[in-house]
N, C-alpha and C positions, 0 to 999 in steps of 0.2 A: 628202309627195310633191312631188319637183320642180314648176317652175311655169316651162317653157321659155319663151322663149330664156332664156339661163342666161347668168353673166358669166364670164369676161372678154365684154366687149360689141365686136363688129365692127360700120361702118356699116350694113350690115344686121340684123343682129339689135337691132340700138339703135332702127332704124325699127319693126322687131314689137313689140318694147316695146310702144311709145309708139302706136302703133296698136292694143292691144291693150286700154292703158288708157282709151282715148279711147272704143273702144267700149262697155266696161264704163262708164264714167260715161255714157254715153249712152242706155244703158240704166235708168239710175235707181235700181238697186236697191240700197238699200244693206248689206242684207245680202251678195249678191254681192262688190260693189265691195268691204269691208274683207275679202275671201278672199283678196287679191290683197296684204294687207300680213301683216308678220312677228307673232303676238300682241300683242306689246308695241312697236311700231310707234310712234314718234315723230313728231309732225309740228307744223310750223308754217303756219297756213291764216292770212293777215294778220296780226290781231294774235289769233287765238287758238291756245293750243297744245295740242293734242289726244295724247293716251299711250293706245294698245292698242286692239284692233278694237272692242269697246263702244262708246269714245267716238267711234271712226271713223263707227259706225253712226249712232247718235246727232248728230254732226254732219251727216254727207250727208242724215237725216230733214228734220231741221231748215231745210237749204237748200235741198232740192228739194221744201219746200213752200211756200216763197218766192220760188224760184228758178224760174217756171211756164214751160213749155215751152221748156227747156232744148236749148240746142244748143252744141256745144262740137268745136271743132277743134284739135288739138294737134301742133305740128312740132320734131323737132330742132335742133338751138343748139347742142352739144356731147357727147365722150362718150370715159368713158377708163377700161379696168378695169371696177368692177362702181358705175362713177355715170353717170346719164345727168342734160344739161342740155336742158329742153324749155321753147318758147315757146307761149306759147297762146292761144283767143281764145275767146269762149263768148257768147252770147245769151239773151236771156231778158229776161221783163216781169213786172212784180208784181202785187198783186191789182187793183189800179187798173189796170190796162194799158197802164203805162209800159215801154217799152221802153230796155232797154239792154246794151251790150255790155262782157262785161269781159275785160279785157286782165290778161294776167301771165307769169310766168318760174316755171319749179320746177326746184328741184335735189333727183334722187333718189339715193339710195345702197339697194343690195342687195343679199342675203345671198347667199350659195352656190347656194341652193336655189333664185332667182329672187325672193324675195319681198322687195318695198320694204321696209327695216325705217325710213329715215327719208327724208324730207319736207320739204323748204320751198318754201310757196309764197308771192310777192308777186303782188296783183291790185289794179287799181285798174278802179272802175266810170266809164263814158262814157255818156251819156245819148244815145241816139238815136230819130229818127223810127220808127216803124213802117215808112215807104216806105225807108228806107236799112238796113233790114235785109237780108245778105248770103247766110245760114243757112237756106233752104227747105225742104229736106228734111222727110220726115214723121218724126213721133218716134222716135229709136232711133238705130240705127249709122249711120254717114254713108256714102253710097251711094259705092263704088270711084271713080268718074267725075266725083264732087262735087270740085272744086276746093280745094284748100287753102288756107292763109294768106299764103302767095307769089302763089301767082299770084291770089288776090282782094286783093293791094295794101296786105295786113296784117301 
């Protein structure tokens, strides 16, 4: 079953994308979130390289039980044919309740169908105060009127 918007990608449907993934990760679930890749789905997350929805799942377990109270905001960067390039920002504190923010770039490529088949993403982690956190929202999708990574000066 298709999984619109569909490529070739126009600046708007490149934005649905990428809003579309944003709320799916923001949701948590990792079962969901790898419906959204091809079976065998390629991806480079840092330095690990993750192959086909299993390990998709598997990995998102892994991080968002780490990754606690996750918020994540993601904007386009680029987009041509069936690849889009998205920059992005995300929040989050660990079991100790260190806060911090992680910054990174992905480049996606997609099938006909709509679904990601490959993945890479660079992220580097920034240690922040609790008070300089940007990301209020209560858990889940990021409210329409919630500011983005532009205009919060990210």
């Amino acid at each position: 079953m298709p999984r619109p918007p569909l490529p070739p990608f126009t600046e708007q449907s490149a934005v649905q994308k990428i809003r579309a993934a944003e709320d799916g990760w923001n949701g948590r679930d990792p079962v969901k979130v790898a419906l959204a890749y091809t079976p065998d789905s390629r991806w480079r997350n840092r330095s690990d390289f993750i192959n086909g929805r299993s390990e998709i799942e598997a990995f998102l377990t892994r991080k968002w039980e780490k990754e606690l109270e996750y918020r994540l905001i993601k904007e386009l960067w680029a987009f041509s044919g069936n690849h889009i390039a998205v920059r992005f920002a995300y929040e989050w504190h660990d079991s100790d309740g260190a806060w911090y923010r992680s910054y990174g770039n992905e480049n996606w490529e997609f099938d006909d169908a709509g679904y990601m088949k490959t993945r890479h993403a660079s992220i580097n982690d920034v240690r922040i105060e609790e008070a300089d956190r940007k990301f209020h929202w209560p858990q889940g999708r990021r409210p329409d009127d919630h500011p983005g990574l532009s205009e919060l000066g990210l």
